[in-house]
C-alpha positions as CSV (number, residue, x, y, z in Angstrom):
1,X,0.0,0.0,0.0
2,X,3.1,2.1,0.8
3,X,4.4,1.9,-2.6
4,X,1.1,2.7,-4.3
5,X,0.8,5.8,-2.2
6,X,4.4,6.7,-2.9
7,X,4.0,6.6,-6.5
8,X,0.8,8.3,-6.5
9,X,2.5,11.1,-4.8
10,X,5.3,10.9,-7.0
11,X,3.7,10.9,-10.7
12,X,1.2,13.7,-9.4
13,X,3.8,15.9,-8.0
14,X,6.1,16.1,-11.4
15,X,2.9,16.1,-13.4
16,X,2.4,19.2,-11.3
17,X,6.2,20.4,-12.0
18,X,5.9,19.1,-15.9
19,X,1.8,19.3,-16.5
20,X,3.2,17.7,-19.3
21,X,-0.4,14.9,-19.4
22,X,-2.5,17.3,-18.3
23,X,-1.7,19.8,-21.0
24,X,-1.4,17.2,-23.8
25,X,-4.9,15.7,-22.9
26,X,-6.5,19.0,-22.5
27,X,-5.3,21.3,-25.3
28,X,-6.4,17.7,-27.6
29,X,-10.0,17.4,-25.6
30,X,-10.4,21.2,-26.5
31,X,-9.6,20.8,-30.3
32,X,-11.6,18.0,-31.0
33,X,-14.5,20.3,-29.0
34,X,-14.1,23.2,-31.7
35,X,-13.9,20.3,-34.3
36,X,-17.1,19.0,-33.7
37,X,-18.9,22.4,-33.3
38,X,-17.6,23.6,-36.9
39,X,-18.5,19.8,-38.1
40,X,-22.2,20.0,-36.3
41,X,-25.1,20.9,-38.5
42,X,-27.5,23.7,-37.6
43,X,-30.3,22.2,-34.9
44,X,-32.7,22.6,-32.3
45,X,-31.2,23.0,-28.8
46,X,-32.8,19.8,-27.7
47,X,-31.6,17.9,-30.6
48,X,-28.0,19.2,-30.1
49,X,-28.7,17.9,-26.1
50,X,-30.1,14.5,-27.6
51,X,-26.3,13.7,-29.0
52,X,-24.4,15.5,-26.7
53,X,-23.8,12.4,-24.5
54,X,-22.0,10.6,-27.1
55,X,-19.9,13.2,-28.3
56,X,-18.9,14.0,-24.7
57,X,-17.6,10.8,-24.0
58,X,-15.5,9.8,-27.8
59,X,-14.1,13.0,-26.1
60,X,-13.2,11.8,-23.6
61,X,-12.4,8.5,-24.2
62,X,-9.6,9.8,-26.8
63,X,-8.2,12.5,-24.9
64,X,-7.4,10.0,-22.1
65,X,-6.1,7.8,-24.5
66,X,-3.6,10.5,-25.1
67,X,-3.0,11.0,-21.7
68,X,-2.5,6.9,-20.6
69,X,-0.1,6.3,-23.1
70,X,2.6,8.8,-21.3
71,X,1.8,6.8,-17.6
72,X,5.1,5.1,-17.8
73,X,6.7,7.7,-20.3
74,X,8.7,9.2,-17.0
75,X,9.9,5.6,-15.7
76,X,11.2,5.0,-19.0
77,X,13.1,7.7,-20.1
78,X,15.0,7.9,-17.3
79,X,16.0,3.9,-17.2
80,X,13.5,3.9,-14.0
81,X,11.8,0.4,-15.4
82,X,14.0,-1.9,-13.7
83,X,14.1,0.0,-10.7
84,X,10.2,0.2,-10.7
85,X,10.2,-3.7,-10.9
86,X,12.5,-4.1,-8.0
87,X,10.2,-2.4,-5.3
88,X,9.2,-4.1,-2.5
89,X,5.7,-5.5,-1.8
90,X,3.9,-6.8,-4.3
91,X,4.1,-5.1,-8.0
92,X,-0.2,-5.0,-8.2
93,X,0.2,-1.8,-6.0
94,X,3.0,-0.5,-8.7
95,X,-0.1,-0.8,-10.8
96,X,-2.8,1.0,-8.3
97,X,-0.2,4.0,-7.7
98,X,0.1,4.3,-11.4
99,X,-3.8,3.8,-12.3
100,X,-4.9,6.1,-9.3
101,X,-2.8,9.2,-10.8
102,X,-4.0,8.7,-14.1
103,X,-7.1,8.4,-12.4
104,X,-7.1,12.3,-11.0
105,X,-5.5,13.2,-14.0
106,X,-8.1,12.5,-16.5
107,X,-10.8,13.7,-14.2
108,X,-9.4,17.1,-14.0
109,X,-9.1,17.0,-17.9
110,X,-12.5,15.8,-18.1
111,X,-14.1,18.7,-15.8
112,X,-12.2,21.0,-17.8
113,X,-13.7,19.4,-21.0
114,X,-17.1,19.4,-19.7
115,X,-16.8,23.2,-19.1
116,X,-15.7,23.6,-22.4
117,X,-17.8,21.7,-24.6
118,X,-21.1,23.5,-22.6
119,X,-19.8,26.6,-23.6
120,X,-19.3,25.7,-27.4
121,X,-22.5,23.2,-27.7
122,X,-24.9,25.4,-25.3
123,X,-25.9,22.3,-23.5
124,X,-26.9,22.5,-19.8
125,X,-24.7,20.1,-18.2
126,X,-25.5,20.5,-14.3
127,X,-28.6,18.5,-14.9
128,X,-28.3,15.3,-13.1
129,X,-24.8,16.7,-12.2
130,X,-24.2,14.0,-9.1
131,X,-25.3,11.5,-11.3
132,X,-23.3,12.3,-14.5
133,X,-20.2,13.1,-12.0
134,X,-20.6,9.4,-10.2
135,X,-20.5,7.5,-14.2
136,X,-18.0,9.4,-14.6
137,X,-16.0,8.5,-12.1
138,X,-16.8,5.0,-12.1
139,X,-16.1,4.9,-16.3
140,X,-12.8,5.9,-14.9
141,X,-11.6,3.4,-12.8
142,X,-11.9,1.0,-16.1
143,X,-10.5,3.5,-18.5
144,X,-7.4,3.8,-15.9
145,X,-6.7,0.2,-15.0
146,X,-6.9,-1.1,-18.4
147,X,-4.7,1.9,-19.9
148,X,-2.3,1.5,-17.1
149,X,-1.9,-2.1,-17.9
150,X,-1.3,-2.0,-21.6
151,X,0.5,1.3,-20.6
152,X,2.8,-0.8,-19.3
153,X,2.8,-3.5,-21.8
154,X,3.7,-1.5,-24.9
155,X,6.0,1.3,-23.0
156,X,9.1,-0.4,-24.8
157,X,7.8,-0.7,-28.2
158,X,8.2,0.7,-31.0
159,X,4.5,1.2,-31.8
160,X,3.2,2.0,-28.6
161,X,2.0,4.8,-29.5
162,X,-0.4,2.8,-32.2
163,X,-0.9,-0.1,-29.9
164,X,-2.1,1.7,-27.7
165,X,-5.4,3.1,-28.8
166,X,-5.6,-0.2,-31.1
167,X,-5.2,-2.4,-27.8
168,X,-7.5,-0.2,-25.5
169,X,-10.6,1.4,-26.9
170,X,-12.3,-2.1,-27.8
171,X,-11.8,-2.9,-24.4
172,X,-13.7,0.5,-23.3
173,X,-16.7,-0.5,-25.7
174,X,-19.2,-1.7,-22.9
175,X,-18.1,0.9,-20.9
176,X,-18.4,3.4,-23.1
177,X,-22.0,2.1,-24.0
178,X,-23.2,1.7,-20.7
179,X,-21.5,5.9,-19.0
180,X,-23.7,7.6,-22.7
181,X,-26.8,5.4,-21.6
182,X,-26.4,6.4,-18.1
183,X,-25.3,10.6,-19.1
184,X,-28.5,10.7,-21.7
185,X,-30.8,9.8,-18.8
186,X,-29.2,12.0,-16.2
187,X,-29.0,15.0,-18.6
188,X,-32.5,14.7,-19.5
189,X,-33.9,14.9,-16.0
190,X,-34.2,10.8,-15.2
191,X,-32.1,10.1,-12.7
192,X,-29.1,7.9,-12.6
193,X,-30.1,4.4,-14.1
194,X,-28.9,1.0,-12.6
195,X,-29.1,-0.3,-16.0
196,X,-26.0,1.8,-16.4
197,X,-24.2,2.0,-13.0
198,X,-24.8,-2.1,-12.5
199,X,-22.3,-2.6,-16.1
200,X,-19.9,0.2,-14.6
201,X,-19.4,-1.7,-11.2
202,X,-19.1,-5.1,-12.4
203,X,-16.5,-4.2,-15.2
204,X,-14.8,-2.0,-14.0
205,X,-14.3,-4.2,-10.5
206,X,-13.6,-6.9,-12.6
207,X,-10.9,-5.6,-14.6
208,X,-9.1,-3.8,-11.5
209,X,-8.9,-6.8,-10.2
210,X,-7.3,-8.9,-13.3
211,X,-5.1,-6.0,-14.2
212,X,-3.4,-5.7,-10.3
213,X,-2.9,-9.6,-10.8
214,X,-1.4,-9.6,-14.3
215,X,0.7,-6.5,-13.7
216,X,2.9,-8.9,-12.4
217,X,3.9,-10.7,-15.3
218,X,3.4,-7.5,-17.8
219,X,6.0,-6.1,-15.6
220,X,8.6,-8.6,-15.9
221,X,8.4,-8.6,-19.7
C-alpha cells in the first residue's frame, strides 16, 4: 500500500512540476471540442442535447487515450523500469499507484472538458450533475486500470504509440456504451439508471482486479 501511495505522490507531484499529461490531454479534448462544433449541423437545442452524451464521452475517451499512453513515459526515459520492478511489496500496488494518478488526471481533464464543450454546444450540463459526476468516475476506474496495464505493456515498443489506442478502446466499448446510456438519462432529468451503474461496477471491478494480478507478469516482460 506504501508503494502505491508513494507513487501516486510521486507521478502527481512532477505532473504538477511538468503538466506535461495534463496539458497534452486538455489542449487535444479542447480541439476536437471546436472540431465538432464547426462539423455539427445547424439544430434545435434539444436535438444538439439528444447527441451530446455521445460526443462528450469519444471526447473523452480519446483524450485519455492521449493522456494513458505517457503513464510510464517518465519511468522510461530515465531507465527507471528496472528499478520500478525491484520495489518491494507486491508489483499489483506498482499498478494502483500508477492507475490512481492517471485516475485524478483525466478527471481534472475531463471537468475542464465538460466546461468547455457546454460553452461551445450550449448544452446545460448540471442537470443530473451528481449523477453524470458518479458515471464518470466509475467509467474511470476501467478506462485507468486497463490503460495503465497496456501502458505498461507497450512502453518499450516501437509502436506503442499505435498499440495503444488499437489495444485499448475495444476494451472500453461496454463501458463506453453503458457511462452515454447512463449521461443521456441524467442529462435529460431521469435520474441515474442501474441499467447503467450495474455494467460500470461489475466491469470495472472486474478488470481492477485482473489487471493488479497480471501486472505482475506485464512487468517482468
Amino acid at each position: 500500500m506504501k508503494v502505491a501511495l508513494a507513487l501516486l505522490w510521486k507521478d502527481l507531484a512532477t505532473e504538477w512540476r511538468s503538466r506535461d499529461r495534463v496539458v497534452a490531454m486538455t489542449v487535444f479534448a479542447f480541439l476536437v471540442v471546436v472540431v465538432f462544433q464547426f462539423a455539427w449541423p445547424e439544430s434545435d437545442p434539444t436535438e444538439t442535447a439528444r447527441f451530446a452524451p455521445g460526443v462528450i464521452w469519444v471526447i473523452y475517451v480519446f483524450a485519455a487515450v492521449i493522456g494513458l499512453g505517457r503513464t510510464f513515459a517518465t519511468e522510461l526515459e530515465n531507465e527507471a523500469m528496472t528499478a520500478l520492478a525491484l520495489a518491494p511489496g507486491t508489483r499489483g500496488w506498482i499498478f494502483l499507484g500508477k492507475a490512481a494518478a492517471s485516475w485524478c488526471l483525466i478527471t481534472t481533464v475531463q471537468i475542464l472538458t465538460a466546461v468547455v464543450f457546454a460553452l461551445f454546444f450550449r448544452v446545460d450540463l448540471t442537470i443530473g450533475l451528481a449523477g453524470s459526476a458518479a458515471l464518470v468516475a466509475l467509467a474511470n476506474v476501467s478506462i485507468c486500470s486497463v490503460g495503465t496495464l497496456l501502458s505498461a505493456m507497450s512502453v518499450r515498443s516501437r509502436f506503442r504509440d499505435v498499440l495503444m489506442p488499437v489495444l485499448l478502446l475495444p476494451t472500453l466499448i461496454p463501458v463506453h456504451g453503458a457511462a452515454v446510456h447512463g449521461t443521456t438519462a441524467t442529462l435529460g432529468g431521469q435520474g441515474l439508471p442501474f441499467s447503467a451503474v450495474q455494467p460500470l461496477v461489475v466491469i470495472g471491478g472486474i478488470y481492477l482486479v485482473l489487471c493488479f494480478l497480471l501486472f505482475d507478469y506485464v512487468l517482468d516482460e
